[in-house]
Every structure is written in C-alpha cells, then in structure tokens.
VOPAGU-2260 file (C-alpha; in pm, 1 decimal, decimal comma):
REM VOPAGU-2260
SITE   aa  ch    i         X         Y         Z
SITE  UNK   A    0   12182,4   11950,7   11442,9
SITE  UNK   A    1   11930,3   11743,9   11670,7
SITE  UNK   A    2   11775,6   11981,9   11919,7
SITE  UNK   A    3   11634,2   11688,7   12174,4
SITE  UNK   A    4   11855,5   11429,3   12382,3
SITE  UNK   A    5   11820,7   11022,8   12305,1
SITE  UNK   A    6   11991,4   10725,0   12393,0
SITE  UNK   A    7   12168,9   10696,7   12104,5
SITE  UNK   A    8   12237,3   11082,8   12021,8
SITE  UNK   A    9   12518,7   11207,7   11815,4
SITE  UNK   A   10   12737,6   11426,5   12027,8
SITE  UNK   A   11   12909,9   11764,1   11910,5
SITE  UNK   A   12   13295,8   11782,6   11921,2
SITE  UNK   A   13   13395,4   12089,4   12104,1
SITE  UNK   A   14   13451,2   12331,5   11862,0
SITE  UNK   A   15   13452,6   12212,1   11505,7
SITE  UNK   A   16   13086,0   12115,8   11513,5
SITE  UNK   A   17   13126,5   11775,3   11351,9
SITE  UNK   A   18   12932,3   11473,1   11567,3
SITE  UNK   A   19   12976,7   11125,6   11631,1
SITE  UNK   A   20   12818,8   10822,2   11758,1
SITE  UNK   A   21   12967,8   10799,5   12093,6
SITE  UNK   A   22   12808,4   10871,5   12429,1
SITE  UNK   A   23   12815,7   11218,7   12602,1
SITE  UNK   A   24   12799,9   11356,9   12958,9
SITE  UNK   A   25   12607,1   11128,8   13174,0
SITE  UNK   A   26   12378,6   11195,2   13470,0
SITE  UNK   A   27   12405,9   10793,2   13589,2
SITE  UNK   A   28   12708,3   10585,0   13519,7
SITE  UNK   A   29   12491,5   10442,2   13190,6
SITE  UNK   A   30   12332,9   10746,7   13073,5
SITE  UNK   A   31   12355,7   10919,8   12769,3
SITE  UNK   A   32   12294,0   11302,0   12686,9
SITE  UNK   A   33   12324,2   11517,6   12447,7
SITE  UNK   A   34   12388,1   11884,1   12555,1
SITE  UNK   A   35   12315,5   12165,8   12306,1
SITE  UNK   A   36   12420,1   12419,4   12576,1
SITE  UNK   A   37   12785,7   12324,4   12427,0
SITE  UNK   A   38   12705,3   12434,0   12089,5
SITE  UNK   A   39   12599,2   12775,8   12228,6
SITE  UNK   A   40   12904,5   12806,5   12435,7
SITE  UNK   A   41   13163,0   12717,4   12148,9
SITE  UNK   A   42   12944,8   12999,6   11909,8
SITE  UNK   A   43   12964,3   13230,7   12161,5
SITE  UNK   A   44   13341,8   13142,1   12229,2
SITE  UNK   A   45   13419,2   13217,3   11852,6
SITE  UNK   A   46   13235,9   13559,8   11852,8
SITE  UNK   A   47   13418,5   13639,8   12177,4
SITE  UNK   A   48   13741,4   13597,7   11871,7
SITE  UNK   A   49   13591,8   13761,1   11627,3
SITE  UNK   A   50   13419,6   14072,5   11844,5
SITE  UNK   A   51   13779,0   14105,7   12032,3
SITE  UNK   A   52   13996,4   14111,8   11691,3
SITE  UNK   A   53   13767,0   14343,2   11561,8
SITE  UNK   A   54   13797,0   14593,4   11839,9
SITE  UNK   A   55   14165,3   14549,9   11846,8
SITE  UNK   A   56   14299,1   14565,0   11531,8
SITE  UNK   A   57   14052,1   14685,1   11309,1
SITE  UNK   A   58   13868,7   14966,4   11549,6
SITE  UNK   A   59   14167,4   14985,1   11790,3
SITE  UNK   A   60   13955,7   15036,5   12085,1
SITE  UNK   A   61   14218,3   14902,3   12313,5
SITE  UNK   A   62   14362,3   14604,6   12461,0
SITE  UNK   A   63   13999,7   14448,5   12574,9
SITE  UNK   A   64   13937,4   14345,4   12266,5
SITE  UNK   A   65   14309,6   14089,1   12281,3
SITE  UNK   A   66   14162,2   14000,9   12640,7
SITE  UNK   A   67   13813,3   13895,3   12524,5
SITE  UNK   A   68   13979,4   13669,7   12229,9
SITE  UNK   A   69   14225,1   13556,0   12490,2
SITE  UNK   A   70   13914,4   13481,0   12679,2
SITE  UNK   A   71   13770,3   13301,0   12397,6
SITE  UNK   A   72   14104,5   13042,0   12355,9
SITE  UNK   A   73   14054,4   12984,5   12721,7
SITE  UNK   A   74   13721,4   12827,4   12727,2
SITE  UNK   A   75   13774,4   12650,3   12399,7
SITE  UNK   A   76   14111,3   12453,2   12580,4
SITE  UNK   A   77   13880,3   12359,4   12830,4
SITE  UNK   A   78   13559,4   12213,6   12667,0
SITE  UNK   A   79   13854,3   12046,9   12441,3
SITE  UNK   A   80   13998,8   11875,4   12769,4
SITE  UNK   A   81   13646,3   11854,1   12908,7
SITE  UNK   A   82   13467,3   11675,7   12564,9
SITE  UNK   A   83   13744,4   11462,0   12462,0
SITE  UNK   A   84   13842,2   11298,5   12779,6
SITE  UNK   A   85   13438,3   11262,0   12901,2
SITE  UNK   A   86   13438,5   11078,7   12557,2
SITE  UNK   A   87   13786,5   10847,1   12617,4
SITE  UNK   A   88   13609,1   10789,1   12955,9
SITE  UNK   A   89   13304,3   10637,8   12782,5
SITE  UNK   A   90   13492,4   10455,3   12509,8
SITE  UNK   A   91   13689,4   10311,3   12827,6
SITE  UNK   A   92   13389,4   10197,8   13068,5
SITE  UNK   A   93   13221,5   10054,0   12742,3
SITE  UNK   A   94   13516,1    9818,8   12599,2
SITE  UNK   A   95   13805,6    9820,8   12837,3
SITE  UNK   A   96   14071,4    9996,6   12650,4
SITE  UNK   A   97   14049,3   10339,9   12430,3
SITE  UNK   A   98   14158,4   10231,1   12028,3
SITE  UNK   A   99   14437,6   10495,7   11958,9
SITE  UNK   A  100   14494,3   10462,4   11609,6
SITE  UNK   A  101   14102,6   10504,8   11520,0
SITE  UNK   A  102   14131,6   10819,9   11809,3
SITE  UNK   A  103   14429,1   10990,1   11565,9
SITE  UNK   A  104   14248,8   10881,0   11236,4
SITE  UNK   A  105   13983,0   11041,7   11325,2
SITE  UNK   A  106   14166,7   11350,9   11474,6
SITE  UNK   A  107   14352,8   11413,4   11119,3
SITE  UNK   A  108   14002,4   11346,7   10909,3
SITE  UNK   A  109   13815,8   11594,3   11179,7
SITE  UNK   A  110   14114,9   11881,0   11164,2
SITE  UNK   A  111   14366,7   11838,2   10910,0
SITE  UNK   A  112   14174,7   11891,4   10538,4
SITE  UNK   A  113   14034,1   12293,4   10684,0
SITE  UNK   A  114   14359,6   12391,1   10829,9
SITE  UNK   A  115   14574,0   12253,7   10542,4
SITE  UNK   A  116   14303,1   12407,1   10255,6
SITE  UNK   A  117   14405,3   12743,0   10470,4
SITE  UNK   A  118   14787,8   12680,0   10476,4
SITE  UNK   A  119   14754,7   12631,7   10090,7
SITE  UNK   A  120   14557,4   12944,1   10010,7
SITE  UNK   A  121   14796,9   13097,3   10250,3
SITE  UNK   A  122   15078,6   12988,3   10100,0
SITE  UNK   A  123   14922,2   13128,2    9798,9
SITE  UNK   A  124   14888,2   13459,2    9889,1
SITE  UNK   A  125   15246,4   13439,9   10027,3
SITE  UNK   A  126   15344,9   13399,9    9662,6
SITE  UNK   A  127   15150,7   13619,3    9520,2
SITE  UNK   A  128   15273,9   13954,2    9768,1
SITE  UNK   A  129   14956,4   13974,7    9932,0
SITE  UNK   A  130   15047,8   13842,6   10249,3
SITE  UNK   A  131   15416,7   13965,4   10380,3
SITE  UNK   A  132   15412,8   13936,6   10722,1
SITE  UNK   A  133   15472,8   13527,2   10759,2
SITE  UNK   A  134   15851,6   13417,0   10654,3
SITE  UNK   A  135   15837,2   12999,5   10499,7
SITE  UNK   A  136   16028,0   12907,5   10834,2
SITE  UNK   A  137   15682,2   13018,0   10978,4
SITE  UNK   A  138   15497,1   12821,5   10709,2
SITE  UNK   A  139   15670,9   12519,3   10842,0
SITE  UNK   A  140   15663,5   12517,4   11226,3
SITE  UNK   A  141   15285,6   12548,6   11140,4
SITE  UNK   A  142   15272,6   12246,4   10928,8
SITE  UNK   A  143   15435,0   12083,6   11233,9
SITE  UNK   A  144   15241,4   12195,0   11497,3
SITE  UNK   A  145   15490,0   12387,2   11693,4
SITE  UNK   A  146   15380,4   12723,0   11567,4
SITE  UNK   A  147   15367,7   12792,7   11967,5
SITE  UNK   A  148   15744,4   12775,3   11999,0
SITE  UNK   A  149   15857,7   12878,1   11649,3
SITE  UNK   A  150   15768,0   13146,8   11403,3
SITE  UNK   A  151   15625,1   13494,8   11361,5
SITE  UNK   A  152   15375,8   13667,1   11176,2
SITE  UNK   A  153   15019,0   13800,4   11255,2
SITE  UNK   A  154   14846,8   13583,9   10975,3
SITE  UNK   A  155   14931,9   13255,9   11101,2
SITE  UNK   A  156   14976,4   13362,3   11459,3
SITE  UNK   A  157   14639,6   13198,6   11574,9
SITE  UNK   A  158   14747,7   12845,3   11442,5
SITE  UNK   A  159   14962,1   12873,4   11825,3
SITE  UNK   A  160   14646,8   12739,8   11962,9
SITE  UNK   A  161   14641,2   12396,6   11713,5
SITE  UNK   A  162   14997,1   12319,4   11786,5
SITE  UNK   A  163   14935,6   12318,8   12138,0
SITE  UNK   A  164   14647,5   12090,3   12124,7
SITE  UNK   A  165   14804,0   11841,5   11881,3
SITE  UNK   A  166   15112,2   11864,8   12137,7
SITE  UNK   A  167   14910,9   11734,2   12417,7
SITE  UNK   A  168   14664,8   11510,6   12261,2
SITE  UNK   A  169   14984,9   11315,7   12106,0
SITE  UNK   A  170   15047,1   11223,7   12493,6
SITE  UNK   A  171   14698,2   11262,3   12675,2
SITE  UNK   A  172   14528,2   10943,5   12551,9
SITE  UNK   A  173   14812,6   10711,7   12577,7
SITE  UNK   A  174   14869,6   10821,1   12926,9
SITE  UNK   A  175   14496,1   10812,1   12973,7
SITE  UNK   A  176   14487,7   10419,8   12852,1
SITE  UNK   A  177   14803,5   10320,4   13046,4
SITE  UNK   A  178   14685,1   10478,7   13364,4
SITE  UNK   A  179   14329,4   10443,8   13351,3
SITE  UNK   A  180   14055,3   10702,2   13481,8
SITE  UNK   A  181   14123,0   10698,5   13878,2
SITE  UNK   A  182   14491,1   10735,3   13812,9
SITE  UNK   A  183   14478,1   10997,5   13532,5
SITE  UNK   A  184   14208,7   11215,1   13730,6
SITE  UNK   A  185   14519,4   11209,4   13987,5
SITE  UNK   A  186   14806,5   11292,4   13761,8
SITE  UNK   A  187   14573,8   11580,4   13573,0
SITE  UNK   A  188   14491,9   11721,7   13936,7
SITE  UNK   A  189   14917,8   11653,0   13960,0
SITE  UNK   A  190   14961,5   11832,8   13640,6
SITE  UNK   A  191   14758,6   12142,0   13667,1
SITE  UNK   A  192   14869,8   12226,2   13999,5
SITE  UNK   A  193   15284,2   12208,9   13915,0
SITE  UNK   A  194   15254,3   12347,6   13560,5
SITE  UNK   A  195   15051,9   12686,5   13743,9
SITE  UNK   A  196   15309,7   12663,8   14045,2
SITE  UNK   A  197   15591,9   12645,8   13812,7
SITE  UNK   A  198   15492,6   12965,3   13580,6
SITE  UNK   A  199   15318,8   13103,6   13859,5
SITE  UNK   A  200   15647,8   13149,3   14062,3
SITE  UNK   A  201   15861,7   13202,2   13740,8
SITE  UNK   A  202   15615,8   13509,1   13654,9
SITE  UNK   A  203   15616,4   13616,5   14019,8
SITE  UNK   A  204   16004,5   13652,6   14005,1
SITE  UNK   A  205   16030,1   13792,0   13666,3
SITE  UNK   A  206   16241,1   13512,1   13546,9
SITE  UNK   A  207   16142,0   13576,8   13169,3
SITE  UNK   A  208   15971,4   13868,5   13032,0
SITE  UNK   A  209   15593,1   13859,3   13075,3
SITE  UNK   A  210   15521,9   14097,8   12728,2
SITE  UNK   A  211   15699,2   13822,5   12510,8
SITE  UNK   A  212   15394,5   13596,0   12563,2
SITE  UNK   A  213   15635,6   13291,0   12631,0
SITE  UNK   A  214   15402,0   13231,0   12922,1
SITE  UNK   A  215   15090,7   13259,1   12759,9
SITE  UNK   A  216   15257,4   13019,6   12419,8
SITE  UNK   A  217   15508,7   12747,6   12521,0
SITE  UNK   A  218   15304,0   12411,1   12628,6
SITE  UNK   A  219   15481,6   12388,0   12943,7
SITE  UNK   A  220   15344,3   12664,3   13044,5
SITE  UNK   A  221   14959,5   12620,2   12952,1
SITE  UNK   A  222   14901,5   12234,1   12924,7
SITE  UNK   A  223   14709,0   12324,0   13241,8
SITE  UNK   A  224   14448,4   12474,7   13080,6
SITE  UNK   A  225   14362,8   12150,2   12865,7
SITE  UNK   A  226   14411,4   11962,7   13257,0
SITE  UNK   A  227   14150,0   12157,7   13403,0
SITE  UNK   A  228   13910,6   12022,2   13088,1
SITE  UNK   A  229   14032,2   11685,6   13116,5
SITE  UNK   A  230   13993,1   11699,3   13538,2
SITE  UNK   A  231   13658,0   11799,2   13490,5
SITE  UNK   A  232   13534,6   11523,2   13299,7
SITE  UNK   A  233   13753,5   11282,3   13503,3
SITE  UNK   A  234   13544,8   11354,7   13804,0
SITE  UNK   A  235   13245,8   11369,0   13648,4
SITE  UNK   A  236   13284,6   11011,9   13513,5
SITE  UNK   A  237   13469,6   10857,0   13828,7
SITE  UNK   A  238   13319,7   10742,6   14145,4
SITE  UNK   A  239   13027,4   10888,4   14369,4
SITE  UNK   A  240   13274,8   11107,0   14604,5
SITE  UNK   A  241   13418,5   11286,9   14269,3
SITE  UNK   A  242   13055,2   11304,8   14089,3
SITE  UNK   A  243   12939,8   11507,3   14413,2
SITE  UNK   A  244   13200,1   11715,0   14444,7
SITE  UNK   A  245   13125,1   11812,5   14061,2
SITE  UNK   A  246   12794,5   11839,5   14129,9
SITE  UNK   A  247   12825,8   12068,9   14402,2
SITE  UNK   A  248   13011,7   12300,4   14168,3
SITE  UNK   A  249   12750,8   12280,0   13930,3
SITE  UNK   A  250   12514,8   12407,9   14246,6
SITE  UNK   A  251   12669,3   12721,8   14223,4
SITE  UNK   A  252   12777,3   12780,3   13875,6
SITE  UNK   A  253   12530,4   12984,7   13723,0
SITE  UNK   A  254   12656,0   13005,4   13368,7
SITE  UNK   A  255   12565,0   13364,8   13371,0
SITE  UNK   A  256   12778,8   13457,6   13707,1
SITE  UNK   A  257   13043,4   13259,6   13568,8
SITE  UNK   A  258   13050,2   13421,6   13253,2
SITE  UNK   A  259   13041,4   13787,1   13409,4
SITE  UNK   A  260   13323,3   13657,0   13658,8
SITE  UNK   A  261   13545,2   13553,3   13361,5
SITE  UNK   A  262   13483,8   13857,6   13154,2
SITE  UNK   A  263   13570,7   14077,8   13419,6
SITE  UNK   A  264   13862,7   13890,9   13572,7
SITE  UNK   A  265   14003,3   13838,5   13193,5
SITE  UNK   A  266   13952,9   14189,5   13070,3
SITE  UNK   A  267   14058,6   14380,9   13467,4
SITE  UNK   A  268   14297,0   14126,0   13595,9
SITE  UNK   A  269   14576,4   14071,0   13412,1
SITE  UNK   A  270   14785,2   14393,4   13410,8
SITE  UNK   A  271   14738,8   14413,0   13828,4
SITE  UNK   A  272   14917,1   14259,4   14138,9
SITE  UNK   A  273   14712,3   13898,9   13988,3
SITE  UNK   A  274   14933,0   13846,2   13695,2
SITE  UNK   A  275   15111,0   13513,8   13884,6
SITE  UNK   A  276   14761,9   13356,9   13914,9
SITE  UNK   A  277   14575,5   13521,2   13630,0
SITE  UNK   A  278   14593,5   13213,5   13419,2
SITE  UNK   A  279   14494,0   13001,5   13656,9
SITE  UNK   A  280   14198,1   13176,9   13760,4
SITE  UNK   A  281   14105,9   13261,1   13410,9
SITE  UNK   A  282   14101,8   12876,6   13342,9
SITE  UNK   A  283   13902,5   12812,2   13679,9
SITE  UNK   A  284   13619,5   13014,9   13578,8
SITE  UNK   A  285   13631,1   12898,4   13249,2
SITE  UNK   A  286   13622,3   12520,4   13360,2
SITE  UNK   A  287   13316,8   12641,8   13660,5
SITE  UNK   A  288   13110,2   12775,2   13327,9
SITE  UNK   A  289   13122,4   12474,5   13140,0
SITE  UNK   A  290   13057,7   12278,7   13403,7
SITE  UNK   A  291   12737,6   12467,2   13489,4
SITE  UNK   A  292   12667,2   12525,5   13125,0
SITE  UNK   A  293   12680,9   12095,4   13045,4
SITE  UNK   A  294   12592,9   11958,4   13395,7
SITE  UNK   A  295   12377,5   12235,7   13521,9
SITE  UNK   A  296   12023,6   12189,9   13352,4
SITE  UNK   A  297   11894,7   12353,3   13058,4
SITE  UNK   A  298   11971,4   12707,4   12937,3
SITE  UNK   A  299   11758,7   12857,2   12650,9
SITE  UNK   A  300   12012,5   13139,8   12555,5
SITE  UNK   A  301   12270,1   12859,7   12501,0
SITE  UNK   A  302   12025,8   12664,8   12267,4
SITE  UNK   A  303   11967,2   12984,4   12044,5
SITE  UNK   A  304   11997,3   12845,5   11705,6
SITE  UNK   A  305   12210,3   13123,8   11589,0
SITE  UNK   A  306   12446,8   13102,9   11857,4
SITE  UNK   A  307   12444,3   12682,1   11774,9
SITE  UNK   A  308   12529,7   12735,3   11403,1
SITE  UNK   A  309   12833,2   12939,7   11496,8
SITE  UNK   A  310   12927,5   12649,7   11729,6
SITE  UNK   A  311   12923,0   12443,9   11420,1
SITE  UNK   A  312   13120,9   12709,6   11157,8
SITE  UNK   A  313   13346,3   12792,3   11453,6
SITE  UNK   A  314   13684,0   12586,4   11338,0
SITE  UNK   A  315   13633,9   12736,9   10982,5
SITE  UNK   A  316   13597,9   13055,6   11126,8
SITE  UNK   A  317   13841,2   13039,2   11402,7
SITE  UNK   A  318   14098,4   12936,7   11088,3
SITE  UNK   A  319   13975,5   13228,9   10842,2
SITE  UNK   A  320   13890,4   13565,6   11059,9
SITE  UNK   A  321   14266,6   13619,1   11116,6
SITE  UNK   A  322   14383,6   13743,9   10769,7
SITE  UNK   A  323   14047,7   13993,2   10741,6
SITE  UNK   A  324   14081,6   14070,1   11139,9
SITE  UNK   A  325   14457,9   14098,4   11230,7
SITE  UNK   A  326   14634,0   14154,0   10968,8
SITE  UNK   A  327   14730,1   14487,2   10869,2
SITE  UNK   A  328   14962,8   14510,6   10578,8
SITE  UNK   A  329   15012,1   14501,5   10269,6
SITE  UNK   A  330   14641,7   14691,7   10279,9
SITE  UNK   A  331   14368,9   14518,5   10125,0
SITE  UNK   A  332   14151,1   14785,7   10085,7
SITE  UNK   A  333   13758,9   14776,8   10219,1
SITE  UNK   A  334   13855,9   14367,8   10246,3
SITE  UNK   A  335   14047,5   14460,2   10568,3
SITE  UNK   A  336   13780,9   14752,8   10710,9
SITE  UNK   A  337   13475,1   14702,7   10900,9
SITE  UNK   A  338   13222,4   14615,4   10823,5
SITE  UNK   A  339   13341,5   14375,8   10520,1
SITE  UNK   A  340   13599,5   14227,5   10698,2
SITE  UNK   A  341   13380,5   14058,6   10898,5
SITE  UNK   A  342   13155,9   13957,3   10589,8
SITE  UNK   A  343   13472,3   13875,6   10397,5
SITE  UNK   A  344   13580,7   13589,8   10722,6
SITE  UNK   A  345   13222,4   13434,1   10762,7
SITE  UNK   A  346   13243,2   13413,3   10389,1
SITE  UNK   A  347   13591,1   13219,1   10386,7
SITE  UNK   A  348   13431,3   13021,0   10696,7
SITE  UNK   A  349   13091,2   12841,1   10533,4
SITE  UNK   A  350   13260,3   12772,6   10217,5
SITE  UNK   A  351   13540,1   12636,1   10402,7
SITE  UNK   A  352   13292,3   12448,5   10633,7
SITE  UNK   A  353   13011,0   12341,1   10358,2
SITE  UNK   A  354   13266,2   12259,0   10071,0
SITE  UNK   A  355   13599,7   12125,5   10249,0
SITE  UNK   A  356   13506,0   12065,9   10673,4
SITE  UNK   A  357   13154,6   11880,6   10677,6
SITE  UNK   A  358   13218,4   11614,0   10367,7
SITE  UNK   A  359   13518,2   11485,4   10557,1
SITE  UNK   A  360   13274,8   11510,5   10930,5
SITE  UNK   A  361   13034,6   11323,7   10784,2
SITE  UNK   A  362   13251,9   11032,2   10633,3
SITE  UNK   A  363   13176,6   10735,1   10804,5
SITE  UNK   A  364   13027,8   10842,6   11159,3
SITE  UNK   A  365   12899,5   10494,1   11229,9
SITE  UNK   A  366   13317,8   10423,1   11342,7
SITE  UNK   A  367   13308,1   10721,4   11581,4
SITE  UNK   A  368   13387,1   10695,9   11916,0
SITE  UNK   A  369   13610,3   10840,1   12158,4
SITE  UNK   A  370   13608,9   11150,2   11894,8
SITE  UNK   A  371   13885,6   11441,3   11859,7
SITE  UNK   A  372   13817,1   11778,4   11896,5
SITE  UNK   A  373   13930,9   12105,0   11714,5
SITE  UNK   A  374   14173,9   12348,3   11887,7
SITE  UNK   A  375   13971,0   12683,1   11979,7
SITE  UNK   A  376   14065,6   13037,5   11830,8
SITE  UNK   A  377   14258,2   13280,5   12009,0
SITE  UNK   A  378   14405,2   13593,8   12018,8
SITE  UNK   A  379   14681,8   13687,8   11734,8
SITE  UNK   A  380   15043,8   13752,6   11925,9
C-alpha cells in the first residue's frame, strides 16, 4: 500500500482493500487524493466485527458485543455508498457517461472468487456434518444475493450484508448515469429521507415485530444507509453551495467525537424511547465520521499500519470470522474457543486474501475506474 498522495495514486476500495487507477476524493474539482485514513477506518470497522462476535458468542458478555458488530456493518454501508459513488462521480466528470458493464465486471472479479471459495468450503463442511445449522435452501438465497430476505442459519447469516449491497448496486449506477450527479444527489437526499420515514413510523406503531430483525434485513428498509454514503460523496463532488455545506460538516467532525458519539448511541440507544430513529442516527454519525475521517485532514491513528493491513484483509476476514465466531454447534473443540478462534479466522482470512482475493485485485488494474466495492461485515442474526 502507498503511504503518500500523487496525481495519479491508486485508490483503496472500501473494504476489500484491492486499488485501482481511478481518481479519489478531491479538494478542487481536478484534484486527486489518496486518503489512507480509509484504510484505518475499514480495519478498525472489521475489528469492531470481530471484537463484538467475540464478546457475544464466544465470551457472552452481553448484547454490546451484537451492537458494536452492528456498528461495524454501519460504517462499512456508508464508505461503500461514500467510495463508490465519489468514484462514478469522477468516471462521470472525466468522460461523460459511467461504462456499466466494465463497473459489474469488475464488481464480480473484485467480490465473487472469496465469497464463492467460502460458499464451497462451506458447502463442504455442510456435507461432511460439521456445519448443521444452514439448510441448502439457505445455500441458495446466498448464491443469489437475497440471503437478507431468505434463509437461516448462524454460519452464513453475515452474507445478509452482500445481498444487500449487490441489491442496490444492480440499480444505483444506472440510475446514477440516467440522472446524472445534481439529480441523483436529489433523489438519494429523496431516498434516505422516505425509506427512514417509512420504517421509522412502521417501528413507531409496531406494525411488525422489531426482535425479528426484518427492519434491520429487508433492503427496503436499510437502502438508506448506502444513501447516506452515496449523498455524501454527491455533495462533495457537486457544486460550491453543496462542497461548503460538506465542508462545514467536516469543521466539526472530529473523527474521534464522532466515533465516541456512534459507539455510545449504537451500544445505549437502541433498546430506549430512540428505537424509531436509531437507524437513522446510527447512519448519521457514521456518515459525519467518514466525512471527517476522508475530508478532514490527516489523522496518524488512522494511518497505523496495522490498523491499514486489516483494512486490506477485511473482506476475507469479514467472510471467514463467522464460522470460528458465531457459530456454536456441532462443537469444534478449542477451534471454536478463545483465543484460537480468533487465530483460526485471521488464518482462513490471509490465505483467503494472499492465495484466492489479491491475484484476481491485481488482474489488470490499468482498466480500473469507477471501481466496486466489497459489502462490510456485520453482526450474525
């Protein structure tokens, strides 16, 4: 990973770690940068997974742990929005139209070879008894991305999160290219205000049951926390009114406040008189800290290189701690007890990022540009 801006510098995908040769965040409407900080945030994103799992389901310490992981999904759907649509923005201003079939070639090289090397050994273990808890109906919603409406089973719960993503990004660009930037900044602003109104209200009534997770699961009820991503980066890149009002965030988002803010409201908040709003509040805080975290100037605990490579071993990681973390039965011995379970996932995770993620990230950069990004981790349901 470079460690200094240029003109020409590869930028990081949001969560997977891969790069490519497209522009990044600007601080002029030609500029190019390339922000670290992001590579912190996404490692410490992950470990937010991994530390919350742990505490859950392997220490049972309580429900903090679910709400730090949940905390973890939530800032990974917004650098998602935030980094793919800053990077459909750039394609855009550069050659006048966003080339969709390169966008979803690249998305399948970038995501599909890790997750489906992880739905075979999954399979695998299905077959062989040591994994009980995920029925083949399961299997397949996965394989189709709609493991957030279909399905049960703790070891493939987490692949929720990658359905939803592929789910919106299989309408976001098109209706970014057909609209263009001033009009899709409108209907994203459109978009995250009725989908939070509309589960807001539902939750507020009781209209379904809150403990079933159908709010926290079915797109229509979180595609705004990918819009608050996708808003951000829309008014960074539009015109001067919209890059000051983003700016003035960015005055008074100290990454660290932020990131206190969020862990309190995510771990405190939920189970109180907030629950209507407690999504949408979550993902405001979440969308304030990346802003201050990419636009705000540099941050030396964000450029840790520790806390970088785990930005880059995230997706492999994100895909791999749920069978040692969450899973309880059939019992798999010390595999499934701390401390080894956590040696046992970062195991799974570099092989599966050395041997199967970074020959396919690396193939053929120089075609890069508006790139895809990997769906963040989250907690199991």
């Amino acid at each position: 990973m470079a460690s200094s801006p240029s003109f020409a510098q590869v930028v990081p995908t949001e969560m997977d770690g891969s790069t490519v040769q497209a522009p990044g965040l600007s601080t002029g409407p030609q500029g190019r940068r390339y922000y670290p900080e992001l590579d912190g945030l996404r490692g410490m994103s992950v470990m937010l997974v991994v530390i919350g799992h742990l505490a859950q389901f392997v220490l049972r310490s309580g429900a903090w742990g679910g709400s730090l992981a949940a905390m973890g999904v939530m800032i990974f759907f917004i650098l998602s929005g935030f980094l793919i649509t800053d990077l459909l923005c750039h394609e855009h201003a550069e050659t006048g139209t966003v080339r969709l079939g390169a966008f979803y070639v690249r998305r399948i090289r970038r995501l599909m070879p890790a997750f489906l090397v992880f739905v075979l050994f999954l399979a695998l273990f299905i077959q062989m008894g040591w994994v009980t808890d995920v029925p083949w109906s399961s299997m397949a919603a996965s394989l189709v991305h709609l493991r957030n409406v279909f399905g049960r089973g703790d070891t493939n719960a987490h692949l929720w999160s990658l359905s939803m993503e592929e789910q919106f990004y299989a309408v976001w660009p098109l209706l970014f290219l057909l609209a263009g930037p001033r009009k899709a900044l409108v209907a994203s602003l459109v978009g995250v205000l009725g989908v939070s109104l509309v589960r807001g209200g539902m939750i507020a009534l009781n209209v379904l049951d809150y403990n079933r997770g159908i709010y926290y699961l079915r797109p229509w009820f979180r595609f705004d926390s990918l819009l608050l991503g996708c808003l951000l980066a829309l008014a960074w890149n539009g015109g001067e009114r919209s890059r000051r009002l983003v700016q003035k965030l960015v005055a008074w988002c100290s990454p660290g406040v932020c990131l206190v803010a969020l862990t309190l409201w995510s771990v405190y908040a939920e189970m109180t008189a907030m629950k209507p709003v407690f999504l949408l509040v979550q993902g405001l805080l979440a969308a304030a800290l990346v802003a201050g975290c990419a636009l705000g100037g540099t941050h030396a605990w964000l450029r840790l290189r520790s806390l970088r490579f785990l930005g880059l071993i995230s997706y492999s990681l994100y895909l791999w701690q749920q069978p040692f973390l969450t899973t309880r039965t059939p019992d798999w011995g010390p595999l499934r007890e701390a401390p080894l379970c956590v040696v046992m996932a970062f195991a799974a995770a570099l092989a599966s990022y050395y041997w199967v993620e970074k020959p396919f990230r690396v193939a053929h950069p120089q075609k890069a540009t508006a790139e895809s990004v990997t769906p963040g981790p989250q907690a199991a349901t």
